[in-house]
N, C-alpha and C positions, 0 to 999 in steps of 0.2 A: 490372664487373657480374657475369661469370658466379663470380669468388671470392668475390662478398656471397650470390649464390645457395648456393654451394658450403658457407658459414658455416651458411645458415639451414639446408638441409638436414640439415647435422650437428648443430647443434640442435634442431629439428625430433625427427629421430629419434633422439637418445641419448633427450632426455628422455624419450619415449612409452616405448623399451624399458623402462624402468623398474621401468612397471608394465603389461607385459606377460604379466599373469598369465593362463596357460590359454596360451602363444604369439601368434604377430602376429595373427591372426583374431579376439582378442578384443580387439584393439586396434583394429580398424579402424572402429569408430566414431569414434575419437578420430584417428586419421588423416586421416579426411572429414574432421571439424570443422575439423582445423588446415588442410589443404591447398587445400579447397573453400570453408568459408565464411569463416575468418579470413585466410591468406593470398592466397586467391583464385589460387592459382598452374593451375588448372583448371577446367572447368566438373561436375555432377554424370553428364554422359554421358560425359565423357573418364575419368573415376575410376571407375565402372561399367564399361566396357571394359578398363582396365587391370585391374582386380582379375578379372573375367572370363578374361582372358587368363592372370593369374598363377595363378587356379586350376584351368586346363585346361591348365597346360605341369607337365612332372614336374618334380617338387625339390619344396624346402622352401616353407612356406605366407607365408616373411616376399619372396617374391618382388615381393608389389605394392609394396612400397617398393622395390624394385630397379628396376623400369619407371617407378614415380614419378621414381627421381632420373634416371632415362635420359630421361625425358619432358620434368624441368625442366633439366638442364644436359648431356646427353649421356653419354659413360664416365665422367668423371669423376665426375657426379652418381649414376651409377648405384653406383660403389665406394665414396664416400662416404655415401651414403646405407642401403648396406647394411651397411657397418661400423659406422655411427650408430647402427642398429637389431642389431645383432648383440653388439658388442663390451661394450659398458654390461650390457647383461642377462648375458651368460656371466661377466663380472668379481664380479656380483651373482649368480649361481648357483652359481659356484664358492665366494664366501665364504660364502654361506649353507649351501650345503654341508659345506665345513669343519665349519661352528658346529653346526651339526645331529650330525654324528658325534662332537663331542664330547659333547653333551648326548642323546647317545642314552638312550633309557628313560624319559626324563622326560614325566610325562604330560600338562604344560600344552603340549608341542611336540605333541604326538599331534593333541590341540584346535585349534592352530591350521591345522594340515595337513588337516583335517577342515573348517575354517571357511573355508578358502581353495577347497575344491572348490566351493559354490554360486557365487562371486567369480568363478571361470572358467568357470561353463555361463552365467551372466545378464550376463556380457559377450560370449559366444559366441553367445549371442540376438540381444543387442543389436546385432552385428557384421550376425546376417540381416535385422532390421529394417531397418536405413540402408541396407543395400544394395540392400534391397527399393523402400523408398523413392527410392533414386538412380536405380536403371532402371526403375522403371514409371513411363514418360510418358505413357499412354492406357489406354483398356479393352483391349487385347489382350494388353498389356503386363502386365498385371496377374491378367489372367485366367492366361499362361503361367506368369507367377510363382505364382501358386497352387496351377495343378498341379503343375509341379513341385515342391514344397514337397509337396504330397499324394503325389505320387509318392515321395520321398526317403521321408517318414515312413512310406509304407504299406506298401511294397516291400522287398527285400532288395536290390536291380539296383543295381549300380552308377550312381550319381546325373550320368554322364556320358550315360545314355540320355534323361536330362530334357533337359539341356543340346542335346543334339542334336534331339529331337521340340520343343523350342522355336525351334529356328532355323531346322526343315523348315518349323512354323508360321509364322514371321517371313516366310519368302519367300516361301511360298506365296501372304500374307494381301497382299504389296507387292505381287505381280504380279497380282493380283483389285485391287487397290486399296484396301484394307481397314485399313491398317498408318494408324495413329492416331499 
């Protein structure tokens, strides 16, 4: 069992790095769908806390696939799962790399390097959407996600102050009784 786990995971994630454009963040749409609604290897509260968690611990942002495969198969799944997600995309940056410094100057590379930025902010959207959607299970839930969100856009503060005045809210609202 847990080697057919171990299979899927590395499927799973080579394929998504792929097209990983913009980094894992713009991917995580595409992550929920495969882990949450096709393979069901989770519920949408367990993949909200994970991703939570990967983005309030320091390192790199492809961390929630490293607590995914910790969550579905342990170390192993956590090293394979991060290599799945790591190794594909750097093999595919490196040669597109190459290819690029050979055909430096050329102005249809310019164009697409240009066309590939809107591809990484409207998946990088789409990453806050689903997440949004995955953690708001009530009105309070959604009311926090909003300010925060107002917060990040309005402010300059580090978007760790949202995070924190939504979980003084969270507790505050369970221990009034309020939490939805």
């Amino acid at each position: 069992m847990k080697g057919n786990i171990l299979w899927q995971l590395a499927a799973t994630f080579a394929s998504i790095s792929l097209v990983a454009v913009g980094g894992a963040n713009a991917v995580v749409p595409e992550i929920h769908r495969q882990v949450v609604d096709l393979l069901g290897w989770m519920s949408d509260e367990t993949f909200a806390s994970l991703f939570a968690i990967a983005q309030t611990a320091p390192g790199p942002n492809v961390l929630v696939v490293s607590l995914i495969g910790w969550h579905m198969a342990g170390l192993a799944g956590l090293l394979v799962a991060t290599l799945a997600m790591i190794v594909p995309a750097c093999l595919l940056a490196f040669g597109a790399g190459r290819l690029l410094a050979r055909l430096a100057g050329a102005t249809w590379i310019a164009a697409v390097q240009s066309g590939l930025v809107p591809i990484a902010v409207g998946l990088i959207l789409a990453s806050g959407v689903v997440m949004g959607r995955a953690a708001d299970r009530g009105w309070l839930a959604v009311a926090i996600t909003g300010g925060a969100a107002l917060f990040v856009y309005g402010s300059k503060r580090n978007p760790l102050w949202a995070l924190a005045a939504g979980a003084v809210v969270s507790i505050v609202a369970a221990r009034l009784g309020l939490a939805a």
